[in-house]
C-alpha positions as CSV (number, residue, x, y, z in Angstrom):
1,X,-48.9,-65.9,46.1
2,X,-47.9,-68.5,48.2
3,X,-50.2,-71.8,49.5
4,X,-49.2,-70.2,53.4
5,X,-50.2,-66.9,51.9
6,X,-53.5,-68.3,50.8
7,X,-54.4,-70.1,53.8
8,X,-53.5,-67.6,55.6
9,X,-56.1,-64.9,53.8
10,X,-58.5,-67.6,53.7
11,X,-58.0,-68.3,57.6
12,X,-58.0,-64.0,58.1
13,X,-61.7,-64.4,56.1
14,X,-62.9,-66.9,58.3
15,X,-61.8,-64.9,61.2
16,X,-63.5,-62.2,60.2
17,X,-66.9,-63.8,59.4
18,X,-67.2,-66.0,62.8
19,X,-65.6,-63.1,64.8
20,X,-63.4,-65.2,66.9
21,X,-59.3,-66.9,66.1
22,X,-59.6,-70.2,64.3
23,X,-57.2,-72.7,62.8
24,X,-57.1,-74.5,60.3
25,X,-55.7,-78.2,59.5
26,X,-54.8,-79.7,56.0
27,X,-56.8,-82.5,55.5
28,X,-55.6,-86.2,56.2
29,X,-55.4,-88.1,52.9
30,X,-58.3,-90.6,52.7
31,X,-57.7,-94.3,52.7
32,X,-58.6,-94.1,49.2
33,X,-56.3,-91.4,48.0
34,X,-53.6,-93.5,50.5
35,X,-53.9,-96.6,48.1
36,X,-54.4,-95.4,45.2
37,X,-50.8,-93.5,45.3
38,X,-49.7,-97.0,46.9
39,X,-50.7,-98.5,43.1
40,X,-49.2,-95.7,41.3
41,X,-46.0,-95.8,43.2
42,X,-46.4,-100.1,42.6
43,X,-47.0,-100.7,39.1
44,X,-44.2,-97.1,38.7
45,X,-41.7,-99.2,40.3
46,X,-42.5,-102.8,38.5
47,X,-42.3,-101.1,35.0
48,X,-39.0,-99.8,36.1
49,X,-37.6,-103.0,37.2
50,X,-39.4,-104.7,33.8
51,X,-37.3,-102.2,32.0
52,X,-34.5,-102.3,33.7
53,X,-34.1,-106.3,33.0
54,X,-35.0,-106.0,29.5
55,X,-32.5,-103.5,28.9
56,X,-29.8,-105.7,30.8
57,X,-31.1,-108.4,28.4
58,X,-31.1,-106.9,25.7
59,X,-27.6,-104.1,25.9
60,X,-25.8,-106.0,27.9
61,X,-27.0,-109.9,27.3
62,X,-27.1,-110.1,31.0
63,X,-30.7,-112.5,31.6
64,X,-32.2,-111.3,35.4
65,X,-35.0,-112.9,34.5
66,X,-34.4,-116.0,36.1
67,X,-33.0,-114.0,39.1
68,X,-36.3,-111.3,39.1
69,X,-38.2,-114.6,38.6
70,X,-39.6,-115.3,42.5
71,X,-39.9,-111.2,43.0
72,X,-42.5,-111.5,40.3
73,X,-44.3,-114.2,41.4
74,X,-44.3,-112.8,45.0
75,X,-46.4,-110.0,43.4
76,X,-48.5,-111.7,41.2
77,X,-49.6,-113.6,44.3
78,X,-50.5,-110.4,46.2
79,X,-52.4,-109.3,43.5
80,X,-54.3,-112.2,43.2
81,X,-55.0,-111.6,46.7
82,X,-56.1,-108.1,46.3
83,X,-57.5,-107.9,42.6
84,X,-60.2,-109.6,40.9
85,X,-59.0,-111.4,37.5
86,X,-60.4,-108.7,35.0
87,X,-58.2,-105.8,37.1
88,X,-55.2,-107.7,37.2
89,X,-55.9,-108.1,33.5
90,X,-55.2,-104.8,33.2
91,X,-52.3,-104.4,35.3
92,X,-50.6,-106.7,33.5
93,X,-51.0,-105.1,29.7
94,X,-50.3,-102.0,31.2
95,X,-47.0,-103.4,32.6
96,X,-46.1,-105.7,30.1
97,X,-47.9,-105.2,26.6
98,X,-48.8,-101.3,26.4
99,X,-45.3,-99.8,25.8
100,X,-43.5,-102.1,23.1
101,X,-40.3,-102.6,22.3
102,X,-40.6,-100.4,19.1
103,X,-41.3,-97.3,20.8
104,X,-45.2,-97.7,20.1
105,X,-48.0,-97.7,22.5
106,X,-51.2,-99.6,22.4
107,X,-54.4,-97.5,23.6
108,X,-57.6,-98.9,24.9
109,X,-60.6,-98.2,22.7
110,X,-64.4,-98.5,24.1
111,X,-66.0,-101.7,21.9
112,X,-69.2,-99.9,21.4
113,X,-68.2,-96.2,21.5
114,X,-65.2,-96.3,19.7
115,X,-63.8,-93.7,22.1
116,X,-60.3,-94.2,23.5
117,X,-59.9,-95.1,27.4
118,X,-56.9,-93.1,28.8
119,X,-54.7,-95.8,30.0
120,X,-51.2,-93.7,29.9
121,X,-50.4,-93.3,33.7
122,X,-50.5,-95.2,36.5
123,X,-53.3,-93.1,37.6
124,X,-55.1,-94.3,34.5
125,X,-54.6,-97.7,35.5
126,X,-56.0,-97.3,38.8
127,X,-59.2,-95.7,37.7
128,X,-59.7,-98.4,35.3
129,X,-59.2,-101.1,38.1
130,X,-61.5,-98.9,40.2
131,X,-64.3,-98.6,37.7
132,X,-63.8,-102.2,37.7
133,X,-64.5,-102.3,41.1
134,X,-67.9,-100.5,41.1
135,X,-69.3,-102.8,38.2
136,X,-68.5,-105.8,40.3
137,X,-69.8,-104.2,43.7
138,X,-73.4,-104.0,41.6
């Protein structure tokens, strides 16, 4: 069954119960949901580019670095702007120390649990920075 067919029933039940037509609307994202895909699709894109000039570096001993250099610094700034110190901590080991060279991946561990904090996805990332967030809003 479809998402249409869905809403559709579920708009059919809704008729039914208040007796009269109704419609219904999907729901606008929140200003939340609308920056936190902003981050995802951010921190996607700069571990894309990273990659990108470390593989030009490295296969093809072509050095962007110098050239990415300002675009960088550019971002760095607006993070500054944006971010406390601790969450841009964390954006930059997740864009620039996580996923090594080698193939391996570092993982966060909880000091007194032990446990391990997801820190995978971009999503990860951004509840991190939000949790973050809430500690320093106390």
């Amino acid at each position: 069954m479809s998402k249409k067919d869905n809403v559709d029933k579920i708009k059919s039940y809704i008729d039914d119960i208040l007796g009269t037509k109704s419609s219904l609307k999907e729901k606008l994202p929140s200003k939340k949901s609308h920056e936190k895909e902003l981050f995802c699709n951010m921190i996607s894109d700069l571990q894309f580019v990273n990659g990108r000039t470390m593989g030009m570096k490295h296969d093809y001993k072509i050095n962007m670095m110098d050239y990415d250099d300002p675009f960088y610094t550019a971002i760095e700034s607006l993070l500054k702007i944006h971010y406390t110190q601790q969450q841009q901590n964390i954006i930059n080991w997740w864009l620039y120390d996580k996923f090594l060279p080698t193939g391996e991946i570092l993982v966060l561990t909880n000091k007194d649990t032990e446990e391990i904090i997801p820190s995978d996805t971009p999503e990860d990332v951004w509840e991190l920075i939000q949790e973050h967030e809430k500690k320093n809003n106390k």
